[in-house]
N, C-alpha and C positions, 0 to 999 in steps of 0.2 A: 741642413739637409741630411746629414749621414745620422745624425738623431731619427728623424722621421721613418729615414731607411731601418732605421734598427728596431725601431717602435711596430713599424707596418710587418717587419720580419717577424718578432718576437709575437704580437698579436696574431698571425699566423698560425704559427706554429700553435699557441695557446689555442684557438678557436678549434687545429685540427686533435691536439692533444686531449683536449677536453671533452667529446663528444664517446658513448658508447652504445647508444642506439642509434638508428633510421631517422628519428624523428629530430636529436639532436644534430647528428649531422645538416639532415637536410636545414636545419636551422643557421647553423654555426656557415655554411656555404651560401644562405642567403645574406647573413648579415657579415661578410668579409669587408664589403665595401664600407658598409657604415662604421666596421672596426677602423678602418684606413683614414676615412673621413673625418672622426673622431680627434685625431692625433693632435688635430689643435688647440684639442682641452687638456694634453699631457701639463702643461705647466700651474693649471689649477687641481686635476686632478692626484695629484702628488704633490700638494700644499708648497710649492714655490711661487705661486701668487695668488693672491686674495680672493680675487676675483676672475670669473670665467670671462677670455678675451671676445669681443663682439662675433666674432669669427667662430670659436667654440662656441657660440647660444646659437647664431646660426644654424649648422652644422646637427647641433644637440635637435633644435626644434624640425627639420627637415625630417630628419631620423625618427623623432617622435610622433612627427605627423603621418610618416608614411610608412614605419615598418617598429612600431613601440615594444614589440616582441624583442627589437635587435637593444633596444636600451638594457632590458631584461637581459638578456641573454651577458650581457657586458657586465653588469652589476654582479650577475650568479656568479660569472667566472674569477671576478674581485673579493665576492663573499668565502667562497669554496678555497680559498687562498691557493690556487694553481701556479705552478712552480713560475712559468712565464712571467704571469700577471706580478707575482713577489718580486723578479727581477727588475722591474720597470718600477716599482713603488707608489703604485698607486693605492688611494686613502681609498678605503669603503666608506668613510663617512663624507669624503667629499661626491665624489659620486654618487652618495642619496640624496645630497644637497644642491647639484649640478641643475636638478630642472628649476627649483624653486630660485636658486641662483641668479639663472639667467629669466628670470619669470616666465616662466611657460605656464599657459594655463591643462587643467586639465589631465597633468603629468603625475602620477600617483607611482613612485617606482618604489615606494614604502611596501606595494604588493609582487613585486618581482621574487620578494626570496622567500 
């Protein structure tokens, strides 16, 4: 639980850190929750297991279905290597690999960056 706490804290901060326009903000404030939601793929996405838990492809596809801009938005902030996101250690490769991972159709996050 205090992982999670730290992760939701740190993605915060990252999502309010990262943004310097209107347009990122109003972005970065929409996809808060999906940041938070996400947390369950911390253990795939920073290569400590193989595989994304059933919980994480959930989670991944809910997100992708209803707000794919917030998957984007999470990848740039991974790419751009934002002080947060270093902290927490997560892969950008595992993360371009997360939808294909969990088979989602339709998920192209190869154009996010």
């Amino acid at each position: 639980m205090a992982r999670w706490c730290q992760l939701a804290a740190v993605l915060l901060a990252v999502s309010m850190a990262a943004s310097t326009s209107v347009a990122q903000d109003a972005l970065q404030t929409k996809c808060q929750g999906d940041l938070q939601k996400l947390s369950d793929c911390m253990d795939y996405a920073t290569g400590h297991e193989d595989t994304p838990s059933a919980k994480c492809c959930e989670d991944t596809a809910d997100t992708q279905k209803a707000r794919p801009e917030c998957l984007c938005s999470i990848i740039q902030q991974v790419h751009s290597g934002s002080h947060g996101v270093q902290q927490l250690g997560l892969r950008f490769d595992r993360l371009l690999a997360q939808p294909a991972a969990c088979k989602l159709t339709y998920a192209n996050v190869s154009l996010c960056i």
